[in-house]
N, C-alpha and C positions, 0 to 999 in steps of 0.2 A: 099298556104302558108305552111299549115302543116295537112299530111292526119292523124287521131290519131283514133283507132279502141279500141272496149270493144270485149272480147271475154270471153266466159264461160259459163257452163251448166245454163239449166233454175232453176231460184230461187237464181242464184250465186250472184244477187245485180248487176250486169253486168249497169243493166239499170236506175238503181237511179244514177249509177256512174257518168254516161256518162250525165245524163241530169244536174247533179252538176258540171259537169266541164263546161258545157255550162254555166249555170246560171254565176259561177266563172269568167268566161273569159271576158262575158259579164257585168259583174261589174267594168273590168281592160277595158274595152273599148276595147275589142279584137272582133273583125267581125268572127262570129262564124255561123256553121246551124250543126244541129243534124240530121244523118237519120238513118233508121231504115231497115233492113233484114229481111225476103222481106219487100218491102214497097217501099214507099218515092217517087214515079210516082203513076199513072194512071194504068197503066200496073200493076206496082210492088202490087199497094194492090189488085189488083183482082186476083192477083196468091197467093199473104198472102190468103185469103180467101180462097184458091181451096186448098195451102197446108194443113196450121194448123183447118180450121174451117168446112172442108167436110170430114167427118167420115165417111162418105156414100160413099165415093168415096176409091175404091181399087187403089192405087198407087204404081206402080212397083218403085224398087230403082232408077232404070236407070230414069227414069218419072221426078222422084221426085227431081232429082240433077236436071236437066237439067231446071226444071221448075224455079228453083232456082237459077240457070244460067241465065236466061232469064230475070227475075228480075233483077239482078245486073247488066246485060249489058245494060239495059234501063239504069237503077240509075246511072251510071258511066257516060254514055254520057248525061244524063239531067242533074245529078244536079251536082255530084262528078266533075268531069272535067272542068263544068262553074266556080264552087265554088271557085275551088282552084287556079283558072286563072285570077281570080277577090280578089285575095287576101287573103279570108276566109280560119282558120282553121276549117279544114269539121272532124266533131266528128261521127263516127258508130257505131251503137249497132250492132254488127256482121261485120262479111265480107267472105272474100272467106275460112277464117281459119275452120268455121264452116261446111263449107262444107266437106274441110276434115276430121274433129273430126267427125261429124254425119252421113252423107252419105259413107266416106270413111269408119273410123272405126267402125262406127254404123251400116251401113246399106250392108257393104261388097265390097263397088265400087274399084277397083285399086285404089289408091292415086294417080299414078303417071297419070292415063288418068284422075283425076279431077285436077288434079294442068293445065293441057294442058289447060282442056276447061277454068279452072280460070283465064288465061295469056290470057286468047282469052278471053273471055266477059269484063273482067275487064281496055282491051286495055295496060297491062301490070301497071297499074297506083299502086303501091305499098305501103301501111302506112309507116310513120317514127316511131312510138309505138304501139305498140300492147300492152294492160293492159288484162293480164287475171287474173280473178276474180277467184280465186281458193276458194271453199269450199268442203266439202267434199259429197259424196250423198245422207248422213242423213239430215242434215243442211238442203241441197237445198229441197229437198222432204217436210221436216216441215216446213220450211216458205214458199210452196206454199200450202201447208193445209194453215197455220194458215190465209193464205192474202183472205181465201175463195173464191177463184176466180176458175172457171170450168177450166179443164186441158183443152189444145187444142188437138187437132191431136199428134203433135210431141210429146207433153210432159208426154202423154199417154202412154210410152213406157215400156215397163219395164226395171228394177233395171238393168239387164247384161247389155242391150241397154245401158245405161246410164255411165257403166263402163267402157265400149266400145270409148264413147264418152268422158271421162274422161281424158283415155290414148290417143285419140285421140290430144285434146289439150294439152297435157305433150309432144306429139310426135311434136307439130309444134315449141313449144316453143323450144325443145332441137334443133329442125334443122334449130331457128334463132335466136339464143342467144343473139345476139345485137340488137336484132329489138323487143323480147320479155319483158318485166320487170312483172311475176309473181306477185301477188300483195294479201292478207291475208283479203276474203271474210268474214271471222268470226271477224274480227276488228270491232270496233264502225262505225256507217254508216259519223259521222260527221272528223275523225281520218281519216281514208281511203281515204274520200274525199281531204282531204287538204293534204295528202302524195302523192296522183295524181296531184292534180293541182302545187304544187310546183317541183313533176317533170316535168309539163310538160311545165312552166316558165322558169324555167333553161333551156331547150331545146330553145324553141322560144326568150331567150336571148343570146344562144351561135346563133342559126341562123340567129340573128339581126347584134350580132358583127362582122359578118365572110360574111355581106352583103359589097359590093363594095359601 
C-alpha cells in the first residue's frame, strides 16, 4: 500500500517517530508492520549483531556496506515485498538512504557503486516518503548520553564521521526533493508525531481517491 522510511543520525528521535506512526495508523485501523535496519529476518539480526555489537570485529568499509546489503535484500523479499502486496503500509527505521549517508559519506565508498548495489538488493522497491529526522550533532550526541544506553559499533564514531553522515543525508534529500519531507528533530516528541502522521493521512487519502 505505502512504503514510508525514517532516516537520520543516531539519537535524531528517528525511531520513537516511526513506531508512533505505527501505534497512530493502528488506532485509524490501518494494517501496518514496522521494521528495522539491519534487522527484521533471521539473517538481518545476526548481521545487526556482527555490525553494530562486535567491536572485536575489524570491518573493512567495503565488508560493512555489503553486509548491510545483505540484510535488506533478505528484509525486502521476506517481509517488505509480502507486506506491501498484502495491503499493509510497511514503516522503516532506515533504508538504503543510510547507506549512502554512512558508508557512502561516512565511510568513503563511491555513492554511485552503492546506489547500483541498493537497486539490486532492494529489487528496485522504492518508498513513497522519506521523513528525515534532522537534528543537529550536539542534540543527537546528549540524548544518547542522557538515554544511558552503551553506544554500539556504529555510533562509536567520531564527531567528523558523524558530520560526514550528516551531509550525507542533506545530500539524498536535495537529489529527491519530492520523495524527501525534512522534518525539526528538536520539536516536542508529541508535535512532531502528529505533523508526520497527518502527512502521511493526507498521502494515504489522496492514494485512496485516485484508487479506480
Amino acid at each position: 500500500m505505502m512504503l514510508i522510511v525514517f532516516e537520520g543520525i543516531d539519537g535524531s528521535g528517528k525511531t520513537t517517530q516511526a513506531e508512533l506512526l505505527s501505534r497512530k495508523l493502528g488506532e485509524e485501523g490501518i494494517l501496518n508492520v514496522i521494521l528495522r535496519e539491519p534487522g527484521g529476518t533471521q539473517l538481518g539480526e545476526g548481521v545487526r549483531e556482527i555490525l553494530l555489537h562486535r567491536s572485536d570485529l575489524k570491518i573493512n568499509p567495503t565488508a560493512e556496506f555489503l553486509l548491510f546489503s545483505a540484510s535488506r535484500a533478505q528484509l525486502t523479499q521476506d517481509k517488505i515485498l509480502s507486506s506491501l502486496n498484502s495491503g499493509k503500509v510497511v514503516i522503516m527505521d532506515r533504508y538504503f538512504y543510510s547507506s549512502i549517508a554512512y558508508q557512502g559519506f561516512g565511510r568513503g565508498i563511491r555513492v554511485s557503486d552503492i546506489k547500483v548495489v541498493n537497486h539490486f538488493a532492494t529489487q528496485n522497491v522504492n518508498p513513497d516518503v522519506v521523513f528525515l529526522v534532522n537534528v543537529d550533532l550536539h542534540t543527537a550526541l546528549e540524548r544518547r548520553s542522557l538515554s544511558g544506553r552503551q553506544a554500539d559499533r556504529m555510533e562509536n564514531g567520531e564527531a567528523e564521521f558523524f558530520k560526514r553522515v550528516i551531509a550525507g543525508f542533506k545530500y539524498c534529500a536535495k537529489e529527491e526533493p519530492d520523495k524527501f519531507v525534512t522534518v525539526d528533530g528538536t520539536q516536542p516528541v508529541d508535535r512532531l508525531s502528529e505533523l508526520i502522521f497527518q502527512n502521511v493521512m493526507n498521502r494515504i487519502k489522496k492514494v485512496n481517491s485516485n484508487a479506480p
